[in-house]
C-alpha positions as CSV (number, residue, x, y, z in Angstrom):
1,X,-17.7,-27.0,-28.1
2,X,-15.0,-26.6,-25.7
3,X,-15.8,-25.9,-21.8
4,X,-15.3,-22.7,-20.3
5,X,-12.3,-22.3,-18.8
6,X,-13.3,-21.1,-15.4
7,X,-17.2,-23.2,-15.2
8,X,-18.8,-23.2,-11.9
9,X,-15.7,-21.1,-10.1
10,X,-16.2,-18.0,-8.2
11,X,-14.2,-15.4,-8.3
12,X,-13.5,-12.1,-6.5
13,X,-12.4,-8.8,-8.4
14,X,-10.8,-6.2,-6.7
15,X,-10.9,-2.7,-8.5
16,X,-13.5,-4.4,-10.6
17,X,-15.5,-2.3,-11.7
18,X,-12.9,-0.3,-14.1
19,X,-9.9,-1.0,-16.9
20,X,-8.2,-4.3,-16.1
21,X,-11.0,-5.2,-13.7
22,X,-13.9,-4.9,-15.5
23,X,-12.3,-6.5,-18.4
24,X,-11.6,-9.6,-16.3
25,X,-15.0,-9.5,-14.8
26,X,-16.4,-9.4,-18.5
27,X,-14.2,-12.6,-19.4
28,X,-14.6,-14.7,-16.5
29,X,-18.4,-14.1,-16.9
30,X,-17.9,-15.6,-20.0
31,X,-16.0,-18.4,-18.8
32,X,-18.4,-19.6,-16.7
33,X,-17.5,-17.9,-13.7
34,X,-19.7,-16.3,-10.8
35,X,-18.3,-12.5,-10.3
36,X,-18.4,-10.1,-7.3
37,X,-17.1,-7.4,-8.5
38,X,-15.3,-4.9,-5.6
39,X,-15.1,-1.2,-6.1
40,X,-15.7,1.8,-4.5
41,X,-17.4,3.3,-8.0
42,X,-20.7,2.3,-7.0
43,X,-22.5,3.7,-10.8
44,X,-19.4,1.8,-12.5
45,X,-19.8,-1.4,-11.1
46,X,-23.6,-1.4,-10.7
47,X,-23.7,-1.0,-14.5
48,X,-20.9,-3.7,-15.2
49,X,-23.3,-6.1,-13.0
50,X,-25.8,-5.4,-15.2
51,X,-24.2,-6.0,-18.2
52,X,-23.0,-9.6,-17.0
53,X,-26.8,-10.4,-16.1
54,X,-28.1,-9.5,-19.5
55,X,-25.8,-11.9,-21.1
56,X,-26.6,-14.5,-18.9
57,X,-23.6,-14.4,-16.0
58,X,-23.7,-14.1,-12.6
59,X,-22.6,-11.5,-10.8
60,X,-23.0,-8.8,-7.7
61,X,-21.1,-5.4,-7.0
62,X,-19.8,-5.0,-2.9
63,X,-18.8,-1.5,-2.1
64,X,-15.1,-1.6,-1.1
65,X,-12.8,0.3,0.7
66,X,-10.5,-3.0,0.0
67,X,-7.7,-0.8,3.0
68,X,-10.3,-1.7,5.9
69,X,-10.3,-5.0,7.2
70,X,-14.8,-4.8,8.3
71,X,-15.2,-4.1,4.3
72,X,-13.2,-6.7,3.1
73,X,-14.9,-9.2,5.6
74,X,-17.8,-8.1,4.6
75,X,-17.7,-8.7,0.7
76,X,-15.9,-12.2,1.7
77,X,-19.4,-13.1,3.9
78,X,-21.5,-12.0,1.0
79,X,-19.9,-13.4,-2.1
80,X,-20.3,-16.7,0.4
81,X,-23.6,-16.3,1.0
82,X,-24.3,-15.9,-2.9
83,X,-22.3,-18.2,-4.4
84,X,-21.7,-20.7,-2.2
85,X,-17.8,-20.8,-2.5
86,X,-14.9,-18.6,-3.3
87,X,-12.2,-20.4,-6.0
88,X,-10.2,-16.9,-7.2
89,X,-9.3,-14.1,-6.0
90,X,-8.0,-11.3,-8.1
91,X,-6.4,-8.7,-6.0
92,X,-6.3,-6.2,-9.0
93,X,-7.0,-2.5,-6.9
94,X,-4.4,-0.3,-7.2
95,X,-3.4,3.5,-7.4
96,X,-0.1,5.5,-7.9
97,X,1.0,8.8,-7.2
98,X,3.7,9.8,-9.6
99,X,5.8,11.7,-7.6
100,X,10.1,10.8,-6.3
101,X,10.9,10.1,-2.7
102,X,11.0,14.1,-2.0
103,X,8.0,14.7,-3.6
104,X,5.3,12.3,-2.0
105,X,4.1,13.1,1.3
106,X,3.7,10.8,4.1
107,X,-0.4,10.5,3.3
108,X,0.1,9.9,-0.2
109,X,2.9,7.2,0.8
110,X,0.6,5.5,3.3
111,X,-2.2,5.8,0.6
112,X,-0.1,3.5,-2.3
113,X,1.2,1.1,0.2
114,X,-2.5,0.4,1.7
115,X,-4.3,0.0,-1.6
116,X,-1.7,-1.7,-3.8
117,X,0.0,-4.2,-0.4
118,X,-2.1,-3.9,2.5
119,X,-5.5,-5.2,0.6
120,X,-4.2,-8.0,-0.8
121,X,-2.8,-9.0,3.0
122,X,-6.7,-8.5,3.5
123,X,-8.5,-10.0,1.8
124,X,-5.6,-12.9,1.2
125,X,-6.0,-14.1,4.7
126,X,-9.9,-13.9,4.5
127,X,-10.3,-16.2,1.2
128,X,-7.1,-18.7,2.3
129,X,-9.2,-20.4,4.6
130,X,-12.2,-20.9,2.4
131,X,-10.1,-22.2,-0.3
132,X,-8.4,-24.4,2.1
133,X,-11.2,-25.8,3.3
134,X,-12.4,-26.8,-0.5
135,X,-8.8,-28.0,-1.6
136,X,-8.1,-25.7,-3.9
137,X,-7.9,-22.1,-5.3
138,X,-6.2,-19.3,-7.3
139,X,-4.9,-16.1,-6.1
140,X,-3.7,-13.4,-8.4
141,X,-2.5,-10.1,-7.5
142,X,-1.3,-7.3,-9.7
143,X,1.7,-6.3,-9.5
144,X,3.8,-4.0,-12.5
145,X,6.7,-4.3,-14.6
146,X,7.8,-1.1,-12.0
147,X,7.7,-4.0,-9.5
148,X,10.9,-5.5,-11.7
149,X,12.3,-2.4,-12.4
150,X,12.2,1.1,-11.2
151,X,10.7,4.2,-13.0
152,X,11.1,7.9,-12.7
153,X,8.8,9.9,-10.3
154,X,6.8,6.5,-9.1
155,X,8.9,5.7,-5.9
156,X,5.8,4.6,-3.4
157,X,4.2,2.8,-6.3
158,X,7.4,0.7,-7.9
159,X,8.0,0.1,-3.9
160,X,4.6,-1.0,-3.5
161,X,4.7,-3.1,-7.1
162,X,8.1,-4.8,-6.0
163,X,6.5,-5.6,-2.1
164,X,3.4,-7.6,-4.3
165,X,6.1,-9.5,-6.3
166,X,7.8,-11.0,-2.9
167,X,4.5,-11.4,-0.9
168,X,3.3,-13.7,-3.9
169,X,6.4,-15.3,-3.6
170,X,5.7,-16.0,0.1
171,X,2.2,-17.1,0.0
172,X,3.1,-19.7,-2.8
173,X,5.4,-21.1,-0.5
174,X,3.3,-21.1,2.5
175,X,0.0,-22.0,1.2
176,X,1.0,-24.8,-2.0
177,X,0.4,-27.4,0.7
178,X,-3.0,-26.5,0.8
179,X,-3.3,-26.7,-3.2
180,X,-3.6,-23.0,-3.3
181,X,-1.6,-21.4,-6.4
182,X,-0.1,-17.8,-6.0
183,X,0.8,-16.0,-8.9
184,X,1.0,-12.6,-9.7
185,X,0.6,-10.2,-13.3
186,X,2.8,-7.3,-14.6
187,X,0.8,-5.4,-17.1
188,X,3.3,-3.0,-19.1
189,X,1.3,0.4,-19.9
190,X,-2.3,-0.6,-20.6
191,X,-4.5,1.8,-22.0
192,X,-6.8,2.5,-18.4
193,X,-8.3,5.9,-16.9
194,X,-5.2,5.2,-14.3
195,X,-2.8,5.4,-16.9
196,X,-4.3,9.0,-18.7
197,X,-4.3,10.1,-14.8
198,X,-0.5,9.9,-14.5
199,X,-0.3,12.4,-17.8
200,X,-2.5,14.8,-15.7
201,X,-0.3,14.2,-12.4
202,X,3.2,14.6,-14.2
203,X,1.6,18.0,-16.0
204,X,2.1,16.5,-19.3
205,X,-0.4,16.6,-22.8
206,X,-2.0,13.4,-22.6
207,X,-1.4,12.3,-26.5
208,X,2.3,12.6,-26.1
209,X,2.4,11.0,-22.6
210,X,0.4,7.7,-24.3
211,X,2.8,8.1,-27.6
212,X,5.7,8.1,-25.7
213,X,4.3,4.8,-22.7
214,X,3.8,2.9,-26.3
215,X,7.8,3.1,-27.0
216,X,8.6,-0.8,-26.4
217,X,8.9,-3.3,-29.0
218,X,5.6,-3.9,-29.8
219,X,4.7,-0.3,-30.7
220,X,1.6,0.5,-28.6
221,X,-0.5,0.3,-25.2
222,X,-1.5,-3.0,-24.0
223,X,-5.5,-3.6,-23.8
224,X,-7.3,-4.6,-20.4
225,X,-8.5,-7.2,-22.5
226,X,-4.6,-8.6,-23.1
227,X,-4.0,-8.7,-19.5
228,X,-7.3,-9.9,-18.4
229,X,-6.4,-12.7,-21.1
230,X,-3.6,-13.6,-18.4
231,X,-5.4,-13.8,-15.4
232,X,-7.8,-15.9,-17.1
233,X,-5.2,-18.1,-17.8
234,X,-3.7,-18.3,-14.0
235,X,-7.1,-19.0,-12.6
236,X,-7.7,-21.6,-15.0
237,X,-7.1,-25.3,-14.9
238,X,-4.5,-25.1,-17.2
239,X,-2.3,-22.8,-14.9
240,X,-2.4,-26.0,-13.0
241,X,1.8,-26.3,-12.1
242,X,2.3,-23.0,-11.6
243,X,2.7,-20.8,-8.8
244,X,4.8,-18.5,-7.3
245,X,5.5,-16.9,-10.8
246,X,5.5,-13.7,-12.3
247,X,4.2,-13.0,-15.8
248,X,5.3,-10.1,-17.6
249,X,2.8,-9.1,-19.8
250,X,4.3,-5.6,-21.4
251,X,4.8,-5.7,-25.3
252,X,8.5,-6.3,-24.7
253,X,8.7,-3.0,-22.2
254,X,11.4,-5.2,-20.3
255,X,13.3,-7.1,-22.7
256,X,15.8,-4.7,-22.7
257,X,16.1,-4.6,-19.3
258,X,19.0,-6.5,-17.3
C-alpha cells in the first residue's frame, strides 16, 4: 500500500469546520495528518472532530476569531501543545460581501479585508517560526479566481482575493530560504453554504444563481472535495519544487480570460 501523503504532519485549518475546510480536514485526516480545525461554528466543528476520531484521526476544534491576533496565538500554543509541531497551515477563512465600490460600507469593507488578508498575516507570522525552526513547512492560503480577474458587485472581496495572490508571492520569496513553500488556491464556484449566501445577498433565486455560476467549460460547480484534492497536493511531498504559485482550480471559468 502506498503511504499517506501527509503521515505524521500537522496541519492547521482555518474556516475548518465548513465547505472547503471541512473537506480538507476530512482528507488530511485521512492522509495521515493531525487536524486543528479553526472556526468560529463551535457545533460544526465539534461534530467534524468527532467524525475524524471515530475513523481513527486525530484532531481538535480552537474557537477562532482568526481577525484578533490573542485568538490566533492562542490556537498556535494549543495545536503545539497537542501535536507537538505545526508542518501546514491552511489559511482557508474567508467571507464576501457582494456589493460594488458604492455599495459596501466602510464596516463591511474592513470586515472582507480582515478575514480574507489580515488572518493570514496572523497567523503566517505565528507558524513561520515553528516551521523555521523544524526546516520545513507548507503554507496555503485561499485565494479566488476573483483574485485573477474581477467580478461584478464583489469589489472588497476580488481586492482582498487579488491582495492574497501578491502576499503569497512575497512570503515565498522571503521565507524559501528557510525551506518553507508558499502557495496559494483559486477555487472557481464551489458548491459551499458561502456560495448559496451570495444568491441571498444579490436577491436572486438560488437555482438560477447556481445554474448560471456552473456556465464554464466544464458545465457545473466545483466540489470542496476537488479543491481540497489541491491543497492536499501543495502540502504534500510531492508539491516539493513549488512555491510561490497560483493554482487555478475552476472547471475552465478562466480559460477564456486574457
Amino acid at each position: 500500500m502506498p503511504s499517506k501523503r501527509v503521515e505524521g504532519k500537522t496541519a492547521i485549518i482555518t474556516g475548518g469546520a465548513g465547505g472547503i475546510g471541512r473537506a480538507t480536514a476530512l482528507l488530511f485526516s485521512g492522509e495521515g495528518a493531525a487536524v486543528s480545525v479553526v472556526d468560529l461554528d463551535e457545533q460544526a466543528g465539534g461534530e467534524l472532530v468527532r467524525e475524524i476520531s471515530a475513523s481513527g484521526g486525530r484532531a481538535m476544534f480552537e474557537r477562532c476569531d482568526v481577525t484578533r491576533d490573542n485568538d490566533c496565538r492562542r490556537v498556535v500554543e494549543h495545536t503545539v501543545e497537542q501535536f507537538g509541531a505545526i508542518h501546514i497551515l491552511f489559511n482557508n477563512a474567508g467571507i464576501i460581501r457582494r456589493a460594488s465600490i458604492l455599495e459596501v460600507s466602510e464596516r463591511e469593507w474592513d470586515a472582507v479585508m480582515a478575514v480574507n488578508v489580515k488572518s493570514i498575516f496572523l497567523m503566517s507570522r505565528l507558524v513561520i517560526p515553528i516551521m523555521a525552526k523544524a526546516g520545513r513547512g507548507s503554507i496555503i492560503n485561499t485565494a479566488s479566481g476573483w483574485g485573477l480577474a474581477g467580478g461584478a458587485k464583489a469589489a472588497a472581496y476580488c481586492a482582498s482575493k487579488g491582495a492574497v495572490i501578491l502576499l503569497t508571492k512575497a512570503m515565498a520569496i522571503d521565507h524559501g530560504a528557510q525551506n518553507i513553500r508558499v502557495n496559494a488556491i483559486c477555487p472557481g464556484d464551489t458548491d459551499t453554504a458561502l456560495l448559496r449566501n451570495e444568491a441571498a445577498q444579490l436577491g436572486e433565486q438560488e437555482g438560477r444563481f447556481l445554474a448560471d455560476s456552473a456556465k464554464r467549460p466544464l458545465g457545473r460547480l466545483g466540489r470542496p472535495e476537488e479543491i481540497a484534492q489541491a491543497a492536499l497536493y501543495l502540502a504534500s511531498d510531492e508539491s516539493s519544487f513549488v512555491t510561490g504559485t497560483t493554482l487555478v482550480i475552476d472547471g475552465g471559468g478562466l480559460a477564456g480570460t486574457g
